[in-house]
Structures are given as C-alpha cells and as structure tokens.
C-alpha positions as a Markdown table, in Angstrom:
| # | Residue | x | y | z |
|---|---|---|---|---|
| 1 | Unk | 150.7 | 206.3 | 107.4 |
| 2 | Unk | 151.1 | 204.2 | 104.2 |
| 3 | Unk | 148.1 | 203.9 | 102.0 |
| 4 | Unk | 147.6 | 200.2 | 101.1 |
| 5 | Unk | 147.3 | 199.2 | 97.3 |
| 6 | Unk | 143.2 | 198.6 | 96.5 |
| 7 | Unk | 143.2 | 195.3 | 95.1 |
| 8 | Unk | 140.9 | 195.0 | 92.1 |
| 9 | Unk | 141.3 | 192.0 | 91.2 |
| 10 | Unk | 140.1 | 190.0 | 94.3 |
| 11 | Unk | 137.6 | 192.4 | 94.9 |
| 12 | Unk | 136.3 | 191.1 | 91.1 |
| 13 | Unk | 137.1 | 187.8 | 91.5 |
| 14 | Unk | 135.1 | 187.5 | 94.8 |
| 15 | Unk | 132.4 | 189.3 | 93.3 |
| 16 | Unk | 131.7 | 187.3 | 90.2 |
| 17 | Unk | 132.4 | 183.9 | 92.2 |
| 18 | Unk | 129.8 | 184.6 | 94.5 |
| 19 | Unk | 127.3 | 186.1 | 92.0 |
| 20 | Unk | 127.7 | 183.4 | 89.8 |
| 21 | Unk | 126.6 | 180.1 | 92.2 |
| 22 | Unk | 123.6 | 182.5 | 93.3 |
| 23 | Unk | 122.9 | 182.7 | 89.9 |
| 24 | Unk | 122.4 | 178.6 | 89.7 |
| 25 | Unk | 120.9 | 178.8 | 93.6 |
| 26 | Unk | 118.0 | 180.8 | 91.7 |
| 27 | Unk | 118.1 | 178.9 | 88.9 |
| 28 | Unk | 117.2 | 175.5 | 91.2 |
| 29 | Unk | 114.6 | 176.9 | 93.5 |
| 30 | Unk | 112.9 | 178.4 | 90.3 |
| 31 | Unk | 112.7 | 174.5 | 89.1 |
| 32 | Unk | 112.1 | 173.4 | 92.6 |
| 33 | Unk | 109.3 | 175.9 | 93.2 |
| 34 | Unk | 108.0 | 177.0 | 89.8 |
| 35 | Unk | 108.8 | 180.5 | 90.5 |
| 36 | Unk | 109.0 | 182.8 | 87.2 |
| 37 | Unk | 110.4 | 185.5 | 89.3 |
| 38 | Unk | 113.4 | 183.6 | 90.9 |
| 39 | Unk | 114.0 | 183.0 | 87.2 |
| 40 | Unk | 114.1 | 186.2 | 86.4 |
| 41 | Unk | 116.3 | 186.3 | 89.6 |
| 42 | Unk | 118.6 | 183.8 | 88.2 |
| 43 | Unk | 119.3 | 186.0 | 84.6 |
| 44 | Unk | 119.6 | 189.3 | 86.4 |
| 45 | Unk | 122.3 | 188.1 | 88.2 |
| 46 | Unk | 124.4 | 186.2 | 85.7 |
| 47 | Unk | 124.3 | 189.1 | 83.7 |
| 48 | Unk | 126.4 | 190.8 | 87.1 |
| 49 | Unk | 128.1 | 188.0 | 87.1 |
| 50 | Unk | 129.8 | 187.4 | 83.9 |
| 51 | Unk | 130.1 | 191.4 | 84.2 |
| 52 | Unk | 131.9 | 190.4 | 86.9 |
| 53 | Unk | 134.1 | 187.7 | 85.0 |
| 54 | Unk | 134.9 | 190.2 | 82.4 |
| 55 | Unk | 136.0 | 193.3 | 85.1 |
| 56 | Unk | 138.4 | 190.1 | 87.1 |
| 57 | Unk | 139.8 | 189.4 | 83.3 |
| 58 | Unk | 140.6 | 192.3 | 82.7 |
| 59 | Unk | 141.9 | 193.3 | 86.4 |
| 60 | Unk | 143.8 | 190.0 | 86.1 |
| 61 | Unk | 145.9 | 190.5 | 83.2 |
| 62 | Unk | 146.5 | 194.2 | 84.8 |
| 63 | Unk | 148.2 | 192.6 | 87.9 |
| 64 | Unk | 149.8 | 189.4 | 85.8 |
| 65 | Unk | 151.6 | 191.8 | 83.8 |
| 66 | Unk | 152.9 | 193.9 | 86.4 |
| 67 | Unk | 153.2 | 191.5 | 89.5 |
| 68 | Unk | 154.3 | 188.3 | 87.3 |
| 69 | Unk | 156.2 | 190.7 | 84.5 |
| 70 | Unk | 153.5 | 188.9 | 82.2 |
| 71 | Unk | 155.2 | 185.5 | 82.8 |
| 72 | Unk | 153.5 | 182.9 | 80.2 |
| 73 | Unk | 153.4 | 180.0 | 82.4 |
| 74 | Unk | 151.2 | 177.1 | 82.1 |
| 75 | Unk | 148.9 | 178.6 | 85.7 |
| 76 | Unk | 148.2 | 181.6 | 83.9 |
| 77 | Unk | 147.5 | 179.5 | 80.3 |
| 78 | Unk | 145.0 | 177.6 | 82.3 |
| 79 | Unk | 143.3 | 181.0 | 84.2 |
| 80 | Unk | 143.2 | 182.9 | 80.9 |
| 81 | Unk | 141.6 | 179.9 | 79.2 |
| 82 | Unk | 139.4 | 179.5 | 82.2 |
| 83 | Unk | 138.4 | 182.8 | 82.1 |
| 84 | Unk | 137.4 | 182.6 | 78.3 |
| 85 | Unk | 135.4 | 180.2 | 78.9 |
| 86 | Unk | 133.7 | 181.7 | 81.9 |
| 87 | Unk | 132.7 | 184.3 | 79.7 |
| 88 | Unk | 131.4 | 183.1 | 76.9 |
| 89 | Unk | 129.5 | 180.4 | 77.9 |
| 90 | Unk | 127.7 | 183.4 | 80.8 |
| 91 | Unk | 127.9 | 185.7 | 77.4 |
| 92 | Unk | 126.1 | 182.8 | 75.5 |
| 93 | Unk | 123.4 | 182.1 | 78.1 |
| 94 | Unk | 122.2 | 185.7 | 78.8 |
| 95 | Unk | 122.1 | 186.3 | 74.9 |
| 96 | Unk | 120.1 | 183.2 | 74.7 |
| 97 | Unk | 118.1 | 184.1 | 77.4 |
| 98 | Unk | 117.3 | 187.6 | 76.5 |
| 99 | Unk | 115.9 | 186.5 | 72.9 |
| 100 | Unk | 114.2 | 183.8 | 74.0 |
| 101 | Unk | 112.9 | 185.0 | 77.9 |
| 102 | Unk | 110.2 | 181.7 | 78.0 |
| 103 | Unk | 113.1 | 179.1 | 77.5 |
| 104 | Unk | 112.3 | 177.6 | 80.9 |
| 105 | Unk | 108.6 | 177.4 | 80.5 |
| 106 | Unk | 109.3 | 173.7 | 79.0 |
| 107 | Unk | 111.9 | 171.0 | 78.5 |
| 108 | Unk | 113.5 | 171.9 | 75.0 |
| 109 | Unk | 117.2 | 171.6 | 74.0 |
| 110 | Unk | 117.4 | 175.4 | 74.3 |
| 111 | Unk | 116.8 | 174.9 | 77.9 |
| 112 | Unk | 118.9 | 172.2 | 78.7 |
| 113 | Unk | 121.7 | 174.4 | 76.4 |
| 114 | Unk | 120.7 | 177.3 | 78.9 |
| 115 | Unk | 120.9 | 175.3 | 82.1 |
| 116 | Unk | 124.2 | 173.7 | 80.8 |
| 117 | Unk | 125.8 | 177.1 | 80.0 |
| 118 | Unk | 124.9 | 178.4 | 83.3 |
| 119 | Unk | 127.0 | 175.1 | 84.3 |
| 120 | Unk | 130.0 | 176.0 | 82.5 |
| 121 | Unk | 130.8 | 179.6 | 83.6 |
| 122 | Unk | 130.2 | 178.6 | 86.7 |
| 123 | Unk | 132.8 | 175.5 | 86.8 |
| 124 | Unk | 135.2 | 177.7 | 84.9 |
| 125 | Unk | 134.9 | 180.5 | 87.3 |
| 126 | Unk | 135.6 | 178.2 | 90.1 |
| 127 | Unk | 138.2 | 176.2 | 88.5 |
| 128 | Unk | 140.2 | 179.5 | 87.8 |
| 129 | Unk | 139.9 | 181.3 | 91.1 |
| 130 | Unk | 141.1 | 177.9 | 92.2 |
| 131 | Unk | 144.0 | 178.2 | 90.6 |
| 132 | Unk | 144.4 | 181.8 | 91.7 |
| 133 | Unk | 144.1 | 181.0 | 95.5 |
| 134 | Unk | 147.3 | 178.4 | 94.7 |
| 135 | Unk | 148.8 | 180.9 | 93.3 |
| 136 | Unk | 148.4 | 183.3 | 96.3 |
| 137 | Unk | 148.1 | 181.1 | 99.0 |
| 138 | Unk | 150.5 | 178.4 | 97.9 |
C-alpha cells in the first residue's frame, strides 16, 4: 500500500486561518463583556497564529518551488505579498502587545493601532488562502 504525501502546507494554512479569526472572536467578546482574561485569550492565540502564518510561508514556498518549479506568476506575487503582510502586521501587534499588556484598558491610538493590526493579518490571511483554494480548487 502507497503512503500518501503529508501535506504541510494545508495543514498550516488551516491552522493559522482558523486561529487567527478566534483570535478577533476573543478580541470582541473581551470588548463586549469586559473580560481581561478573553483578552489575554485573544494575544495568546495570535501569537499561534501568526506562528502559524510563518510555518504556511515557509511550507508554501517549499511546495511553490517544487509543485509550480517556483513559477513567478502574478497568484503567487499576490500570496507571498499577502503573506508578508499577514505577518508583520500579527508580528507588529503581539510586540505591541507584549510591551504594553494594558493597551486595551482605555481608548488610545495604541489600541485602535492594536485592534487595526489584529484586522490586517487577519484580512491578509484570508485574502491569501483565498487565493490558494483557486489555485487548488479552480
């Protein structure tokens, strides 16, 4: 019996596109409920989740260059790009978060950067395993 290929890539690209939106889920039920520790929720797992971005990167240029023969097309300009984005603006927040762990405690322009961070790497996440489902499923 023939052993099937393990496909790290989608197992990384599922993962960090399903941490991620938690990530925001915790992030809007700690506004909606005042909860510090959903907060705390809410960090904890974008750090797994831009983890996450960085191991489907990595696991992505792995299988572009040996499925695609590294093909620089405009799809994988965009996903690359996408990705980069992904992770720094989750880099950017959990940095920001980490030195400043009271950001949320009040309405600053360091919160609203936070919050709109989290935003980012989440709509670049999306937008580039978008583009990879097209790419497989298309």
């Amino acid at each position: 019996m023939k052993q099937r290929p393990i496909h790290y890539h989608a197992i990384a690209v599922h993962f960090s596109n399903g941490v991620i939106p938690t990530s925001l889920f915790f992030l809007t039920l700690c506004f909606l409920l005042d909860s510090s520790a959903l907060e705390v929720s809410a960090f904890h797992t974008l750090i797994v989740g831009t983890l996450g971005v960085a191991a489907a990167t990595v696991s992505g240029l792995r299988e572009w260059r040996k499925f695609y023969r590294a093909a620089w097309v405009p799809v994988f300009k965009k996903k690359l790009a996408l990705a980069v984005i992904a992770l720094i603006s989750g880099g950017l927040a959990c940095v920001l978060r980490f030195l400043h762990p009271d950001l949320l405690m009040q309405i600053s322009p360091l919160s609203i950067i936070y919050v709109g961070l989290n935003l980012v790497c989440f709509a670049a996440a999306a937008a580039a395993g978008y583009l990879g489902g097209r790419l497989v499923f298309h």
